[in-house]
NUDREN-751329 format. One line per field, with one value per residue (C-alpha): residue in three letters; x, y, z. Coordinates in Angstrom, 3 decimals, padded with zeros to 6 digits. Each point is the difference from the previous one (the first is absolute). Example, Ala and Ser with C-alpha at 12.3 -4.5 7.8 and 13.67 -1.06 7.14 Angstrom:
2
aa <- (ALA;SER)
east <- (012.300;001.370)
north <- (-004.500;003.440)
up <- (007.800;-000.660)
end
This chain:
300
aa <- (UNK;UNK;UNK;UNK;UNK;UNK;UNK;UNK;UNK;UNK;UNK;UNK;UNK;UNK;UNK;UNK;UNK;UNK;UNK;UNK;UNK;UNK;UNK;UNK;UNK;UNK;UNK;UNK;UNK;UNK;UNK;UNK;UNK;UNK;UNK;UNK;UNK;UNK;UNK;UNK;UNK;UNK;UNK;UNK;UNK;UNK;UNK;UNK;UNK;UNK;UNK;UNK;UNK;UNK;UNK;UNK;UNK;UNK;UNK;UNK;UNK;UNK;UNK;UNK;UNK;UNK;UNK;UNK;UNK;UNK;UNK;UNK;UNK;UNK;UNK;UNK;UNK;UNK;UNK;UNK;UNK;UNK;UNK;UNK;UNK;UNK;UNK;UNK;UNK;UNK;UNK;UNK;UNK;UNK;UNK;UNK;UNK;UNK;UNK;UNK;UNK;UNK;UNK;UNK;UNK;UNK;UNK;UNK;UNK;UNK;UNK;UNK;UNK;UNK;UNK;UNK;UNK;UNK;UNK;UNK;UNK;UNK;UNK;UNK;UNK;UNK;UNK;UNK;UNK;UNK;UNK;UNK;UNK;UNK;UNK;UNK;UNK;UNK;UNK;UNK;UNK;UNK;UNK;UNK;UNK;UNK;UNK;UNK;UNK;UNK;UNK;UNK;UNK;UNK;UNK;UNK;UNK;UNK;UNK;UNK;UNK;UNK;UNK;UNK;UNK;UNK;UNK;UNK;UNK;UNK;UNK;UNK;UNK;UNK;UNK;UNK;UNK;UNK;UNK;UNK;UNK;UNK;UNK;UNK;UNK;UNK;UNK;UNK;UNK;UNK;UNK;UNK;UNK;UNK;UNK;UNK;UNK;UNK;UNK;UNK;UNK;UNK;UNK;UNK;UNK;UNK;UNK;UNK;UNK;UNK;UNK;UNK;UNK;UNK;UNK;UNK;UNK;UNK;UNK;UNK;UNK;UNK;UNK;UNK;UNK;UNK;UNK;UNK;UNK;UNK;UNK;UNK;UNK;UNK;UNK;UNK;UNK;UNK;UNK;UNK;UNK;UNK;UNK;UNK;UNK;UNK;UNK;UNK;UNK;UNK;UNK;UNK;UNK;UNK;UNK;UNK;UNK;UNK;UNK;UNK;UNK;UNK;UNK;UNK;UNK;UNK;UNK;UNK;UNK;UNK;UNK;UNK;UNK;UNK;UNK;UNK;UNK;UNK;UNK;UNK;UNK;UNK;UNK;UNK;UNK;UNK;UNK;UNK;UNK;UNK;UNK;UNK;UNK;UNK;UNK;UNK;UNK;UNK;UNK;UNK)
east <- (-020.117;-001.772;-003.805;-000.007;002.599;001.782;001.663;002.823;000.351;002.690;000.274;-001.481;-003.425;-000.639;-003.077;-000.177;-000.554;-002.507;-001.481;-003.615;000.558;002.749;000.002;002.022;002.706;003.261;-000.192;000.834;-002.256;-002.794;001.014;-000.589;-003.328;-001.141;001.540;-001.703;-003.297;000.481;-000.099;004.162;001.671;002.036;002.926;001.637;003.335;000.326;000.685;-001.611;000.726;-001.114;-002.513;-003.984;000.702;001.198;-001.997;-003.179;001.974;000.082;-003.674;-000.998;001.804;-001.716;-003.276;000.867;001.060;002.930;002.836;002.246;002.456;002.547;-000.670;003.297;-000.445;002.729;001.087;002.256;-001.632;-003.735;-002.378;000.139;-001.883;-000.286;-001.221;-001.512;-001.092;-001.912;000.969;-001.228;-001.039;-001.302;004.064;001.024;003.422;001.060;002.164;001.548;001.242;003.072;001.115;-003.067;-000.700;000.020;003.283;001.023;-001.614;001.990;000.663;-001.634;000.357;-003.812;000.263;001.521;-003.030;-001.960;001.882;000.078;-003.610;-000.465;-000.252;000.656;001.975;-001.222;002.498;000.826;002.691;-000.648;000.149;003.882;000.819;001.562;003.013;-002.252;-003.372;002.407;002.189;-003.538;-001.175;003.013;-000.415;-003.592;001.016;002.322;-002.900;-003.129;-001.623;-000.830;000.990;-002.583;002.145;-002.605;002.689;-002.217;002.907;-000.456;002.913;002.278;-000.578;001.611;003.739;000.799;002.429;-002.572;-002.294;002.296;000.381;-003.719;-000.511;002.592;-002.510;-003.370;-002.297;-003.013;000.645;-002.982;000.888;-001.855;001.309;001.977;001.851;000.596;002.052;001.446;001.650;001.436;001.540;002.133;001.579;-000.232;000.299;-000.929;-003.788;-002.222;-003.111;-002.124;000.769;003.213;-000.435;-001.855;002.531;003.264;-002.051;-000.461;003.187;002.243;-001.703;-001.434;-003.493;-002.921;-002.857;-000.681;-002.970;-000.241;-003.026;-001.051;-003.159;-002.991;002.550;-000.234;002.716;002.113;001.399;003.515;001.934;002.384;-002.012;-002.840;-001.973;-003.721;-001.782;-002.660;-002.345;-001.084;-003.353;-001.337;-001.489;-000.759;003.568;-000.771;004.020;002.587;001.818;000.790;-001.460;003.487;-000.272;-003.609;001.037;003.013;-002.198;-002.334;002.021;002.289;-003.024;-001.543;003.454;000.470;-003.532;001.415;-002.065;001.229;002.189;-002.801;-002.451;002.380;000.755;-003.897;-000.512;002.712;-001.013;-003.851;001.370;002.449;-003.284;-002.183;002.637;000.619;-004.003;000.134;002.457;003.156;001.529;-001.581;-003.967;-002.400;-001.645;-001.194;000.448;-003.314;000.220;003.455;-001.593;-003.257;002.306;002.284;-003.111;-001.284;002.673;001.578;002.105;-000.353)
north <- (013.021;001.984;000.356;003.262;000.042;002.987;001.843;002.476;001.202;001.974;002.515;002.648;001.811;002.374;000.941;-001.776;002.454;-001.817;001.225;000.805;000.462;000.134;-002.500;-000.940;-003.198;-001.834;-003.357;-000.243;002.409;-002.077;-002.995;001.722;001.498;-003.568;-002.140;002.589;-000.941;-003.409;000.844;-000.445;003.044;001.401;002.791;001.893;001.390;002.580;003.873;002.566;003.667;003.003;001.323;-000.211;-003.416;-001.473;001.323;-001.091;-003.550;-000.503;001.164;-002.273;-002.887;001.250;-000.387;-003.301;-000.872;-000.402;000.869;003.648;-001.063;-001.040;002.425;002.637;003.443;001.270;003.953;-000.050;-002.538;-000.375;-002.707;-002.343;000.310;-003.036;000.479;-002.664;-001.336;-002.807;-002.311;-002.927;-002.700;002.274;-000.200;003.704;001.667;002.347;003.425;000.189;003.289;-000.087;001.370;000.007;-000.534;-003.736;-000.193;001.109;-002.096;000.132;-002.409;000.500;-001.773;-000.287;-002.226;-003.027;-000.281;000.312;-003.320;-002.002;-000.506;000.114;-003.654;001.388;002.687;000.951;001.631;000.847;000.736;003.453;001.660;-000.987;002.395;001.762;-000.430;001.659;-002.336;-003.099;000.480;000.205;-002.949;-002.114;001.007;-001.016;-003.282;-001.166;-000.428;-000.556;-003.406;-000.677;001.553;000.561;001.395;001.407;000.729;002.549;000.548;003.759;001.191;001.354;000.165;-003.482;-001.021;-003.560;-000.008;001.182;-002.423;-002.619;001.209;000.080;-003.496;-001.890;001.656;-000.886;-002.741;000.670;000.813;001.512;001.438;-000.271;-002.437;002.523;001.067;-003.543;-000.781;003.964;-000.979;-003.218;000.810;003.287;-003.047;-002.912;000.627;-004.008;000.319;-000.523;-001.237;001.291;-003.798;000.589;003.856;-000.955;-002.826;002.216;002.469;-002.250;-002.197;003.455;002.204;-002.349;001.130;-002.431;001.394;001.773;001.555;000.614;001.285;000.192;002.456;-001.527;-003.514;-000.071;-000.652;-002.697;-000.595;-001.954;-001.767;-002.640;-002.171;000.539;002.429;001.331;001.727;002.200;001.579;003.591;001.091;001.054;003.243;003.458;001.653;003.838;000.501;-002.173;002.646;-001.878;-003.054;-001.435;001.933;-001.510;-003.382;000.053;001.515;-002.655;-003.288;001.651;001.239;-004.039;-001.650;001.939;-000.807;-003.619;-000.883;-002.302;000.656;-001.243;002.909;002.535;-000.141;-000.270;003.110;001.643;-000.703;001.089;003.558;000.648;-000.797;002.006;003.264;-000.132;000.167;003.526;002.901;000.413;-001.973;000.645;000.163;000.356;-003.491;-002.027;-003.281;-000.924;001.559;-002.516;-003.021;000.155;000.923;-003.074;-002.450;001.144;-000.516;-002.670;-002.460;-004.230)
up <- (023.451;002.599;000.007;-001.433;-002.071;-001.013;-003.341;-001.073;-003.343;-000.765;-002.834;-002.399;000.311;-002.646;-002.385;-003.111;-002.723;-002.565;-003.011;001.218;004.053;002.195;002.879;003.103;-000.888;000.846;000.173;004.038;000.408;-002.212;001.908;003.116;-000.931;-001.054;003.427;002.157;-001.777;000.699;003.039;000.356;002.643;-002.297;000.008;-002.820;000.250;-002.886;-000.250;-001.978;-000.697;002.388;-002.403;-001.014;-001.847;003.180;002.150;-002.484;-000.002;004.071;-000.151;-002.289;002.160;003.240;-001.772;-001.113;003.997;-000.867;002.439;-000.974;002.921;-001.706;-003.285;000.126;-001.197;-001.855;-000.385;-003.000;-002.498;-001.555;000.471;-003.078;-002.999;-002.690;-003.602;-001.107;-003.534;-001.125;-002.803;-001.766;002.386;002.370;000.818;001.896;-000.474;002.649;000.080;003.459;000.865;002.294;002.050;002.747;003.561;-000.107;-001.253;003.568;002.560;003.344;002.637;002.938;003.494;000.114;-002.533;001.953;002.527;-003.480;-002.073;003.674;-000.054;-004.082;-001.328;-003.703;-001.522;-003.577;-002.169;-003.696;-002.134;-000.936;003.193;000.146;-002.546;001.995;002.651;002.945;-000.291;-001.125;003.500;002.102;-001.958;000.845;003.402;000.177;-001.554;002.741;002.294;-001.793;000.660;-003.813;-002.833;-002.860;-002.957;-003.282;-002.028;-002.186;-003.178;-000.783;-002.944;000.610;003.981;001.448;000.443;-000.634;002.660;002.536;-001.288;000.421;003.600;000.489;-001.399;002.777;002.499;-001.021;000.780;-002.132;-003.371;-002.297;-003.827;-003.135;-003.077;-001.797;003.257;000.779;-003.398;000.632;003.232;-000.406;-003.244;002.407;001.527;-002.217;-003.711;-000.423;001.146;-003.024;001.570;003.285;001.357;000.099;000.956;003.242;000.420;000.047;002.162;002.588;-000.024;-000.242;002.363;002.295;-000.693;001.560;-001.373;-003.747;-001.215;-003.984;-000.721;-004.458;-000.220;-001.342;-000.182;003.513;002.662;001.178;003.576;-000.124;003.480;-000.220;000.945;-002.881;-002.077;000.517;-003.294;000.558;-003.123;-000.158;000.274;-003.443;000.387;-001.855;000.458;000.636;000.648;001.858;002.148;003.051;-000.803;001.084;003.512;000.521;-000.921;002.381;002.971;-000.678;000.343;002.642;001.988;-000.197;000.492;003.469;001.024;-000.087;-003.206;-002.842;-002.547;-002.408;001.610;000.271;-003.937;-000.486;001.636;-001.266;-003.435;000.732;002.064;-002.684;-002.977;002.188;-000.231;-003.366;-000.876;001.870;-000.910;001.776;002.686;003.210;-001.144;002.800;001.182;002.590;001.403;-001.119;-003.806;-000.044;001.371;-002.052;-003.139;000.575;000.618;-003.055;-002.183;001.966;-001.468;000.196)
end
C-alpha cells in the first residue's frame, strides 16, 4: 500500500429523514465522511438531484472537506430522501424512496485515473438497484485494486443475482449476523449455522477476508487461515445510524496504514462505539475527542 493510501466509495448520498432532525446519510457517503477523518484521501462517486436538497448535500460535503468532484448532478430525478424509524434495540428501519439521483450514477472516463491510484473501492448493495449505477459499478470493479463489499440488506432493494455477481468480485466482505445467515441461505438452503455461513462464503465465492460484525456482541474477522474476535465497547447508545459505516472506515482506514488486523478491529470497534453515543452517523469530532474516548474505555 502506498504511504498515503487512498479510498473510493461508490454509491448513495441522501438525507436520512429521522424522527426529531433530518441529517445527511448513505452508508458510502458515512464511510467517506469517517476515512477522510482518519485522515484517509477519500472520493465519493454518487449523484444527487438538481435541487436545494442537493445542493444543501454537496455543501455539507465541502464543509466536511470532502471532495464534490466526482458528485453528478442530475436534471430529471431528486436527491434521495430516507425515512427512518427506530425500533426496539435501538434497531432502525428505513423507507427508501426510488426512483432518485443515485439510482443513476454514470460512467465517466475520469474515473479510471481515479481507481488507478485508489487502493480500496467501498461499495454496497443498495446502490445496484438499479441497471444504470449497477453497470458503473461493474465497471469500477474491473480495475479497482481491492474490493471492500458492505453488503448493507435494505428490503426490498437488492437482487440475489446481482449479489451473487458482486460476491465473485470482492475481497473484503463486512455484513452484520442476520445478513450473514440471509445470504448464504440465497445460495445454499443447507447453511444452519454462521460457521458454516462464513465457510460456504468463502469456499463458493472465493472471498479472503469476512467481517461480521453483532452490535453490542461485538464482531468477528474470519480468513482461511483463522478467526480474530473483537468485543464492542459498552457505551450509552444515543442511536446506531451508521455505526456500521464508522466501524468499516475505522478498520479499513488502520488496515491501509499498514496496522494489524488486531488494531484495525480495535479501532473499528471504539470509532463505531464512539458514533453510536452521538446522534446520527457522521457526528462532529476530533482526532483527539476519539483517542481520549478509546483510552478511556479501552479494552484489555
Amino acid at each position: 500500500m502506498s504511504n498515503e493510501p487512498s479510498v473510493v466509495c461508490f454509491g448513495e448520498v441522501l438525507w436520512d429523514v429521522l424522527p426529531d432532525e433530518t441529517l445527511p446519510g448513505g452508508a458510502p457517503m458515512n464511510v467517506a465522511y469517517h476515512l477522510n477523518k482518519l485522515g484517509i484521501d477519500t472520493h465519493l462517486i454518487s449523484r444527487v438531484g438538481n435541487d436545494d436538497q442537493g445542493r444543501k448535500l454537496l455543501s455539507q460535503l465541502a464543509s466536511w472537506q470532502l471532495s464534490t468532484k466526482y458528485c453528478q448532478v442530475d436534471n430529471k430525478f431528486k436527491t434521495s430522501e430516507v425515512i427512518a424509524t427506530e425500533g426496539d434495540n435501538f434497531e432502525m428501519t428505513y423507507d427508501i424512496l426510488l426512483p432518485v439521483a443515485w439510482d443513476f450514477i454514470k460512467y465517466e472516463e475520469s474515473f479510471d485515473s481515479l481507481l488507478e491510484k485508489a487502493d480500496a473501492l467501498v461499495f454496497g448493495s443498495l446502490a445496484v438497484r438499479n441497471a444504470t449505477s449497477e453497470k458503473t459499478l461493474k465497471s469500477l470493479l474491473e480495475s479497482a485494486k481491492y474490493k471492500v463489499f458492505d453488503i448493507n440488506l435494505r428490503s426490498p432493494h437488492y437482487s440475489t443475482i446481482t449479489t451473487r455477481e458482486l460476491l465473485k468480485k470482492t475481497d473484503l466482505l463486512k455484513l452484520n449476523g442476520n445478513e450473514l445467515m440471509q445470504v448464504a441461505s440465497w445460495y445454499d438452503t443447507t447453511v444452519n449455522t454462521p460457521q458454516d455461513a462464513v465457510r460456504f462464503l468463502q469456499d463458493d465465492f472465493n472471498i479472503n477476508e469476512i467481517i461480521v460484525t453483532n452490535g453490542s456482541r461485538g464482531s468477528t474477522y474470519i480468513t482461511p487461515e483463522g478467526i480474530i474476535n473483537q468485543e464492542a465497547y459498552h457505551v450509552e447508545v444515543a442511536d446506531t445510524v451508521g455505526s456500521g459505516d464508522s466501524f468499516l472506515a475505522g478498520f479499513l482506514a488502520k488496515k491501509l496504514q499498514g496496522q494489524t488486523v488486531k488494531v484495525a478491529l480495535s479501532y473499528a470497534a471504539a470509532l463505531a462505539s464512539f458514533v453510536t453515543q452521538n446522534h446520527g452517523a457522521c457526528p462532529q469530532y476530533t482526532m483527539d475527542e476519539l483517542e481520549q474516548f478509546k483510552k478511556l474505555n479501552e479494552m484489555d
